[in-house]
Legacy VTK file of the C-alpha trace (Angstrom):
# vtk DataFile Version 3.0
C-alpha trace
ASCII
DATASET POLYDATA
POINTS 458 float
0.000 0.000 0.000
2.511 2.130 0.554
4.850 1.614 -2.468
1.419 2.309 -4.280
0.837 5.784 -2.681
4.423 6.495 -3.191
3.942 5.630 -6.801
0.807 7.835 -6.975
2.718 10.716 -5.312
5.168 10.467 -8.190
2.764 10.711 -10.869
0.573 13.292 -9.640
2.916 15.592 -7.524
5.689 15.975 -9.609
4.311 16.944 -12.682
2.345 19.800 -11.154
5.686 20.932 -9.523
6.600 21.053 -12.846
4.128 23.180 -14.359
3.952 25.513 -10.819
2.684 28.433 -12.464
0.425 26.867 -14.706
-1.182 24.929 -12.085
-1.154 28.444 -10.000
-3.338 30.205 -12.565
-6.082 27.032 -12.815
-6.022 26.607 -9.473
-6.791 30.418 -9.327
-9.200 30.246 -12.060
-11.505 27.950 -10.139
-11.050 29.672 -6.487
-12.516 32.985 -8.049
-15.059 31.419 -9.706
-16.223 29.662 -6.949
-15.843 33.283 -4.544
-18.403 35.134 -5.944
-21.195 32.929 -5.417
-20.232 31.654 -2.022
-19.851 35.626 -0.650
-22.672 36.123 -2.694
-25.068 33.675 -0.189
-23.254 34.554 2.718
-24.362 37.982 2.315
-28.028 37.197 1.223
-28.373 35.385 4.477
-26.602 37.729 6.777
-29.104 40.537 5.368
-32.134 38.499 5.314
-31.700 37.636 8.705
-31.418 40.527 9.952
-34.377 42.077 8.378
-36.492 39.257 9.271
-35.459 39.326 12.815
-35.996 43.225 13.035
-39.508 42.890 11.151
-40.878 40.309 13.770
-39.482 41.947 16.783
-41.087 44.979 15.834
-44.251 43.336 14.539
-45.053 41.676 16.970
-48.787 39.573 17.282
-50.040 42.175 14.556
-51.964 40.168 11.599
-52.417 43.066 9.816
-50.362 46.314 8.872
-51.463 49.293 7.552
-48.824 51.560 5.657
-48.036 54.185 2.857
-44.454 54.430 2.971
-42.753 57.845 2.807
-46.153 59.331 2.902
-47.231 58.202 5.881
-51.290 57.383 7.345
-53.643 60.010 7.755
-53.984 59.970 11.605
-57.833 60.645 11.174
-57.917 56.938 9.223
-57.161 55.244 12.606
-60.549 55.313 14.157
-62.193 54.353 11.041
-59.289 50.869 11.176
-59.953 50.697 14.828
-63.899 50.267 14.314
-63.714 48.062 11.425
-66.354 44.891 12.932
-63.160 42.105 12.626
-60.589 43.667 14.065
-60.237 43.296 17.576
-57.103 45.997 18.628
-55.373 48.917 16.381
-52.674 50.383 17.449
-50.524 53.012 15.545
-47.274 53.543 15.283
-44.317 55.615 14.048
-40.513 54.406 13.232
-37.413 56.388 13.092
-34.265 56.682 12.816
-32.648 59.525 14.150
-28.961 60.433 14.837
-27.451 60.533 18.485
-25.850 63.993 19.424
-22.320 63.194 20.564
-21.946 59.602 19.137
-21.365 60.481 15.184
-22.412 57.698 12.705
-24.661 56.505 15.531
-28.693 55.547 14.225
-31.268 54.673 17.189
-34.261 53.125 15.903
-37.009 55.167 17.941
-40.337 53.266 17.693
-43.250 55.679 19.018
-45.878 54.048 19.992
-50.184 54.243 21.843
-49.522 53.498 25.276
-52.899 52.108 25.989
-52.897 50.181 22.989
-49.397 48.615 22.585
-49.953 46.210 25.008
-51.666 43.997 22.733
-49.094 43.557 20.562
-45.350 43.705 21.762
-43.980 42.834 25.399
-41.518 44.739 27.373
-39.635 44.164 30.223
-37.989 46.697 32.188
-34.734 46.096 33.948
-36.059 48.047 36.542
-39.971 48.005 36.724
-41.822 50.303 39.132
-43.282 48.318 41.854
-46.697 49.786 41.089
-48.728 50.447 38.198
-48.064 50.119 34.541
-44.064 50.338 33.084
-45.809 52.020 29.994
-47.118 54.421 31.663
-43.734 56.248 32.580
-43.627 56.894 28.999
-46.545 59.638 29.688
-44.190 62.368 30.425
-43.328 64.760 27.780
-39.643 64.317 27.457
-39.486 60.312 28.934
-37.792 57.378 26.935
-36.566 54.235 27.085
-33.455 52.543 25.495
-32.462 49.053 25.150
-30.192 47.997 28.503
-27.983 47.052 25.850
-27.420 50.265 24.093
-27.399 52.200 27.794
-24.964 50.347 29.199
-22.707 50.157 25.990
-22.610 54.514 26.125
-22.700 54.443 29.996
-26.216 55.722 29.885
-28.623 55.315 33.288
-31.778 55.906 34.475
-32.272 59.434 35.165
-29.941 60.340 32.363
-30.346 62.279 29.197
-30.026 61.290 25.987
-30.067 64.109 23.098
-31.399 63.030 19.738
-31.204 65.018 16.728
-34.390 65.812 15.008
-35.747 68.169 12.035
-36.850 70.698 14.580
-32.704 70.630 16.523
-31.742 68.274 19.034
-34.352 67.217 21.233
-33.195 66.350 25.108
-34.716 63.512 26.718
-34.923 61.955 29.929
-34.029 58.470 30.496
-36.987 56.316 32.668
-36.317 53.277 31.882
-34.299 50.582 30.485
-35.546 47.864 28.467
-34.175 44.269 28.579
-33.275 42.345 25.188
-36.947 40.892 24.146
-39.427 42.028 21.672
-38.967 44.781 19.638
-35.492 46.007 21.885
-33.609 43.073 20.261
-33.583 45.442 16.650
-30.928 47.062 14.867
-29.025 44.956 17.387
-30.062 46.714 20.377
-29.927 50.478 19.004
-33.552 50.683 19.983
-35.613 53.726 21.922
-39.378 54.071 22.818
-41.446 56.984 23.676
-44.832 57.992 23.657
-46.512 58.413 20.025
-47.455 62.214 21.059
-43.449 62.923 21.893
-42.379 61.327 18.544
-45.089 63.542 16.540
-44.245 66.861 18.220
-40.069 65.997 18.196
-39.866 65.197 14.412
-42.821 67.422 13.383
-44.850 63.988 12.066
-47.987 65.417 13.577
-51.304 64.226 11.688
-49.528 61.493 9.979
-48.331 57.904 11.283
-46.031 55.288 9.460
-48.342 52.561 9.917
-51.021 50.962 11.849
-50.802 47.561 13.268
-54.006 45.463 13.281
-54.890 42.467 15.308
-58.152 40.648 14.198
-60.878 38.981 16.295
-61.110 34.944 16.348
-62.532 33.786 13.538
-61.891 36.519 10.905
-59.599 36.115 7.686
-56.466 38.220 7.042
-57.045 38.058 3.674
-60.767 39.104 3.326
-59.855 41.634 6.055
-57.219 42.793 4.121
-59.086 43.140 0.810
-62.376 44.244 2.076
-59.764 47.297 3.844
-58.294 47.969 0.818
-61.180 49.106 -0.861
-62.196 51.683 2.168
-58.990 52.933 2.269
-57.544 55.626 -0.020
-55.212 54.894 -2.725
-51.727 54.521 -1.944
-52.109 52.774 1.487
-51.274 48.897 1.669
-52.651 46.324 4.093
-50.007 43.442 4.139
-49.293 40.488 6.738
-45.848 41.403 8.296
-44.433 38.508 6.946
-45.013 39.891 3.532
-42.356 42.464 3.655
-39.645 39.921 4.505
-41.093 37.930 1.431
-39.947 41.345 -0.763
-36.585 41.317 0.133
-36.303 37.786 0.031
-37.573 37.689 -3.113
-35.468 41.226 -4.211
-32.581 39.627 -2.750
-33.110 36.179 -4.430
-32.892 37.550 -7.868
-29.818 39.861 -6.775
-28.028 36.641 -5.787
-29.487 34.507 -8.876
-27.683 37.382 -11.280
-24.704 37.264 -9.758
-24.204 33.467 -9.474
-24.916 33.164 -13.206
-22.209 35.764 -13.819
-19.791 34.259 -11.805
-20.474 31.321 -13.189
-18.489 32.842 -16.200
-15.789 33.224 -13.928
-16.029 29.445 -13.219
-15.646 28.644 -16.797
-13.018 30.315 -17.249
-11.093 28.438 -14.798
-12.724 25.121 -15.958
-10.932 26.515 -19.621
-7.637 27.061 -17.231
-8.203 23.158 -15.862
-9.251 21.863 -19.533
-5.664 24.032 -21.126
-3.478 22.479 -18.114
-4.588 18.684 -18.492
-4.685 18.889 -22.058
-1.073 20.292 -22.415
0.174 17.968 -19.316
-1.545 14.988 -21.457
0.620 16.028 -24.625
3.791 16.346 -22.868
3.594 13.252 -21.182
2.738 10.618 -24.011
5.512 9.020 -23.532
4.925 8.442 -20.024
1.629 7.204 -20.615
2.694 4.374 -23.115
5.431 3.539 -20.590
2.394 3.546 -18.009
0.495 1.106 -20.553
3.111 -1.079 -21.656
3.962 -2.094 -18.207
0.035 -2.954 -17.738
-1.850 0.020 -16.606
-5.462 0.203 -18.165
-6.952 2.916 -19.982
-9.216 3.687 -17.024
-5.817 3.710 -15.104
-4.406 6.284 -17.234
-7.845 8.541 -17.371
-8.052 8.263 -13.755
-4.551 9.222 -12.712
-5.530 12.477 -15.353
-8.791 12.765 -13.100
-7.074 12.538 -10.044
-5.016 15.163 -11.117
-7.879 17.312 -11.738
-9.539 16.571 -9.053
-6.751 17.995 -6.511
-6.562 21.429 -8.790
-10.370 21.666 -8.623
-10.225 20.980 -4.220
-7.560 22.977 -3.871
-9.446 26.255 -5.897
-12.482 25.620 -4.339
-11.623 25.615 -1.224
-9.668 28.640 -1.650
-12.562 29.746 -3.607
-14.806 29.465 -0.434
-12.064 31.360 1.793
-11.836 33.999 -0.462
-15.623 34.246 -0.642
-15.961 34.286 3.235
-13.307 37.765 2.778
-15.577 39.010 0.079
-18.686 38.666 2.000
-18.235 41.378 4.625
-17.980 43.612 1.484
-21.028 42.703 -0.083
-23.179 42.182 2.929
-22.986 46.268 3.542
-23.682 47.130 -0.198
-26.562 44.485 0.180
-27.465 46.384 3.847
-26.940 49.752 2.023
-29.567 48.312 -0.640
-32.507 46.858 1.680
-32.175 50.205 4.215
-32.904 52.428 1.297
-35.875 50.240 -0.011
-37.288 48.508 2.749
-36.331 49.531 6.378
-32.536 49.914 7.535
-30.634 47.089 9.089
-27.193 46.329 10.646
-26.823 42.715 9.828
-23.891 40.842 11.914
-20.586 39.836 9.729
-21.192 36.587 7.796
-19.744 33.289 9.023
-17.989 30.964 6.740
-19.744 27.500 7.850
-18.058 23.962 7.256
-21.310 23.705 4.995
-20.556 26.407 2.815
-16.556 24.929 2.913
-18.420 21.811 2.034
-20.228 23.463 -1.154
-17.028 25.227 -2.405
-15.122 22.241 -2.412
-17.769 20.334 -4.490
-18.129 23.631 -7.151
-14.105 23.201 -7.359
-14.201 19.402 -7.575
-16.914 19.400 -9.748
-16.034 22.043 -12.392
-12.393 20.664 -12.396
-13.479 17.290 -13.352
-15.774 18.336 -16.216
-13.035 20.281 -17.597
-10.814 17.371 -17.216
-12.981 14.794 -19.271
-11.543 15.545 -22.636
-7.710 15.553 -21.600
-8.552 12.224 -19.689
-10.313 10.420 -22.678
-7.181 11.806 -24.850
-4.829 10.136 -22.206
-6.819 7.425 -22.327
-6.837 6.851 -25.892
-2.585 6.408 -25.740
-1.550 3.054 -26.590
1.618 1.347 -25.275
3.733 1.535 -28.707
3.804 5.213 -27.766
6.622 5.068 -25.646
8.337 3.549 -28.865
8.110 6.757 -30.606
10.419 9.146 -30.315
7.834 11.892 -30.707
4.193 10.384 -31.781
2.538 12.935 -33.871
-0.579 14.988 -32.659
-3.813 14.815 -34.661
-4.732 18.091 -37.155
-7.441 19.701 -34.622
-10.883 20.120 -36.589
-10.615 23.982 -36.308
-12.834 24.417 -38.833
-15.357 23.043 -37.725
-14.916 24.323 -34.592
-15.240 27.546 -35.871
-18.273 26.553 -37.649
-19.993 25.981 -33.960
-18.361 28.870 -32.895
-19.773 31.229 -35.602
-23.264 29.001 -34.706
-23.389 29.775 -30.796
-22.358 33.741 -31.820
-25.187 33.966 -34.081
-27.279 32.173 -31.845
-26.798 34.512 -28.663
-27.831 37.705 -30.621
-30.571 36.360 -31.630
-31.088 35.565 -27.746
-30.456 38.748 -26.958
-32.123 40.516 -29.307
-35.894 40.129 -26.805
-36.213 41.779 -23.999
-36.879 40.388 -20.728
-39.842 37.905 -20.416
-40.989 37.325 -16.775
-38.319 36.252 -14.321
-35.538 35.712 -14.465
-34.469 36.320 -17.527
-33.246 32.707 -18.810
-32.683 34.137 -22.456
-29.962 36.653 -21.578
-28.419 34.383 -19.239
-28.061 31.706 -22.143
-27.158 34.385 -24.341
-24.523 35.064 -22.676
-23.069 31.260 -21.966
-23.483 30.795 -26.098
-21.274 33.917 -26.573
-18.656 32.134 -24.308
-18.904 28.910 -25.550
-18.946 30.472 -29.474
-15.883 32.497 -28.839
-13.899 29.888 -27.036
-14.664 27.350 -30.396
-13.934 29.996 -32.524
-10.657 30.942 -30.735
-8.271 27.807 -31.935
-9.147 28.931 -35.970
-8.178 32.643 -35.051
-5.065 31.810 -33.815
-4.032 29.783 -36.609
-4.924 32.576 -38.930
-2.824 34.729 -36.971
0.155 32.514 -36.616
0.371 32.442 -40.604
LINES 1 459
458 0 1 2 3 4 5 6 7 8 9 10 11 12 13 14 15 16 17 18 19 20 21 22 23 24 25 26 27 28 29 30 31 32 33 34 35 36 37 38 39 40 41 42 43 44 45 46 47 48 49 50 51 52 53 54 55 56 57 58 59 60 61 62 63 64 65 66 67 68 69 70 71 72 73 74 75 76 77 78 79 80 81 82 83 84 85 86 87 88 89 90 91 92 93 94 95 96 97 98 99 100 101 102 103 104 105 106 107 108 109 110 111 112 113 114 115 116 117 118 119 120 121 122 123 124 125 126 127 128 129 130 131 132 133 134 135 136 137 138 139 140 141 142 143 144 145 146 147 148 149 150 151 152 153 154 155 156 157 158 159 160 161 162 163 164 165 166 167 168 169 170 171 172 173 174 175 176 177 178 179 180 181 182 183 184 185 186 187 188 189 190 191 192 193 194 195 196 197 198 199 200 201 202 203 204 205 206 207 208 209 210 211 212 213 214 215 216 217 218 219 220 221 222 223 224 225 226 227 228 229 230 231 232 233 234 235 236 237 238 239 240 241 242 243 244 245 246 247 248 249 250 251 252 253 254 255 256 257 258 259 260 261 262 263 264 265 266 267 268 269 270 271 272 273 274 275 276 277 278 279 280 281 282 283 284 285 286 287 288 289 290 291 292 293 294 295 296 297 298 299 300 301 302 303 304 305 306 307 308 309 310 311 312 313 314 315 316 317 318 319 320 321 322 323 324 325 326 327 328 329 330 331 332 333 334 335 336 337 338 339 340 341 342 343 344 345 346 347 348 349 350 351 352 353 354 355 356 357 358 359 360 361 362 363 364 365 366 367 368 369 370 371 372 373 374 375 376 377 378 379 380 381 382 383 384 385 386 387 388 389 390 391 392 393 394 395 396 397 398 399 400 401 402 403 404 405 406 407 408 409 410 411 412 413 414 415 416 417 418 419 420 421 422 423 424 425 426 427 428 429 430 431 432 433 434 435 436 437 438 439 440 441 442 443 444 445 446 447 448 449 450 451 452 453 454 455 456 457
């Protein structure tokens, strides 16, 4: 056994010492084509996360929520929502998020809220609770808030304390009652969290006669969705009444075909390096005919040969992939805040946490590399394959004429073929014609490549 490793060794390690830098640039071929897509879906799940976790903390046990982005609900639509016969509790909110003087770069997400209503749908617990009465109710006085614990104790903030946020009227002082432990809605934006009374949020960012939405809880019995469309058509245009759920759904979906165009770009990038693979094996296949017939004559089979070819593949393709998937686990912290930046300007902002490279996703590159480096290795195997013993009787066995032209003839095919895919525009989603339009032009140019360069060499 071991005579046959060391014989193994031999053949496989000390031919790609050989060709070091040609190995180098395959092996790098396949690790950046198998980057992008892993930092790609580290990032999608980092944000979605995120924005899932801060849309049911803040939701809470609404069914129904009322909205109109930017615009904002008439506050004279609430008691009209509030009587509606099938909904049992309304209770309307507004979300901010305004700067902290003194902490630069600092966003608190400042939820005001009904205090005689909220209690229906979110819980909070109070470090500190009075030992009568209420813990809302503190939230009565003009200028009271309450932060996350988390937050407070992070800025050395305490109860009793002010805390100076920066609204469109100046900074606005307020006084610090209480401090809210990490459940419900203080586990968002990571803890950067605030509450206050919906009268002190209206009068401190001048959002008086408007809200940002209304959540609705519905009486046992009723349906969302005929509550929701029977709503719909009392309400004015330009107000939507959505499950929560249904905005994490958006991004999901937004984010989904984000990642989708991406992967099937850098799946380009991934053919490329299978090309890189295919050029190394094919040229280590030609330079070692000799070796091969050697190989043969002294008994090895022709699945022997292909698989000691294979096996050589097969350690370019682990090694790039699981560079690939280190490399994508860098790239990931980059394109989680451009996917952050993305969702906080469409949706609602969120700080997702850094994305963590998982033996799964270690797992995946390693199959992309092993995977793509095999496929490019079929040909070059089946040529190695195809080498009979007498070649190591030859003192140099000559190559076959490649079929250029008809190569070319494909190649001209696929090119013609991916205009006319791209000549359409999108239909539905995704958009499978440009995407194949795209691999054709690839493919085409690659097959048309080998008569171009024997033009140019006469």
């Amino acid at each position: 056994m071991g005579r046959l490793l060391r014989l193994l060794a031999l053949l496989l390690l000390r031919p790609l010492r050989r060709e070091a830098f040609r190995v180098a640039v395959s092996v790098l071929g396949v690790a950046l084509g198998v980057a992008v897509p892993v930092a790609i879906r580290l990032a999608n799940e980092s944000v979605l996360s995120a924005f899932a976790k801060g849309v049911d903390a803040v939701a809470g046990r609404a069914t129904l929520t009322v909205q109109a982005g930017e615009l904002g609900v008439p506050e004279e639509l609430f008691p009209l929502l509030r009587a509606d016969p099938a909904v049992a509790h309304a209770s309307p909110l507004i979300q901010i998020l305004a700067a902290v003087q003194g902490l630069p770069g600092e966003l608190l997400l400042v939820l005001g809220v009904d205090v005689l209503s909220e209690q229906a749908f979110r819980d909070y617990r109070l470090a500190h609770p009075p030992a009568t009465g209420e813990p809302l109710t503190l939230l009565t006085e003009p200028d009271a808030i309450f932060l996350a614990r988390r937050f407070a104790e992070a800025r050395g903030l305490e109860i009793g304390g002010r805390l100076t946020l920066l609204t469109p009227a100046g900074p606005r002082a307020f006084r610090v009652r209480g401090l809210l432990e990490a459940e419900g809605p203080a586990v968002a934006l990571d803890g950067r969290f605030a509450l206050l009374d919906i009268a002190a949020v209206q009068v401190a960012f001048q959002k008086l006669g408007h809200l940002d939405r209304v959540d609705l809880s519905l009486k046992p019995g009723a349906d969302p969705v005929a509550v929701a469309g029977r709503l719909r058509t009392m309400l004015p245009a330009g107000l939507t009444v959505e499950r929560p759920a249904a905005r994490t759904t958006q991004v999901e979906e937004m984010l989904a075909s984000f990642h989708l165009n991406l992967t099937v770009l850098s799946l380009i990038a991934l053919l490329t390096g299978c090309f890189l693979v295919y050029n190394t094996m094919g040229i280590a296949v030609l330079r070692r005919r000799r070796s091969l017939g050697v190989l043969r004559a002294l008994g090895l089979s022709r699945r022997g040969v292909a698989a000691l070819i294979a096996g050589e593949a097969a350690l370019l393709g682990a090694v790039g992939g699981l560079l690939g998937a280190l490399v994508g686990g860098a790239l990931s912290r980059a394109a989680v805040t451009a996917m952050a930046r993305t969702v906080s300007q469409l949706y609602a902002f969120v700080r997702p946490e850094p994305p963590a490279l998982t033996a799964g996703t270690l797992a995946l590159g390693l199959l992309a590399g092993l995977g793509a480096a095999l496929l490019a290795a079929a040909g070059p195997a089946r040529l190695a394959a195809a080498v009979s013993p007498r070649e190591a009787l030859t003192p140099a066995p000559l190559l076959r004429r490649p079929r250029t032209a008809a190569a070319a003839a494909a190649g001209a095919a696929l090119l013609a073929f991916a205009a006319l895919l791209a000549r359409p525009g999108p239909i539905g989603t995704p958009p499978v014609g440009g995407y194949l339009a795209a691999l054709a032009a690839v493919l085409g140019a690659a097959l048309l490549s080998p008569a171009l360069l024997r033009a140019l060499a006469a």
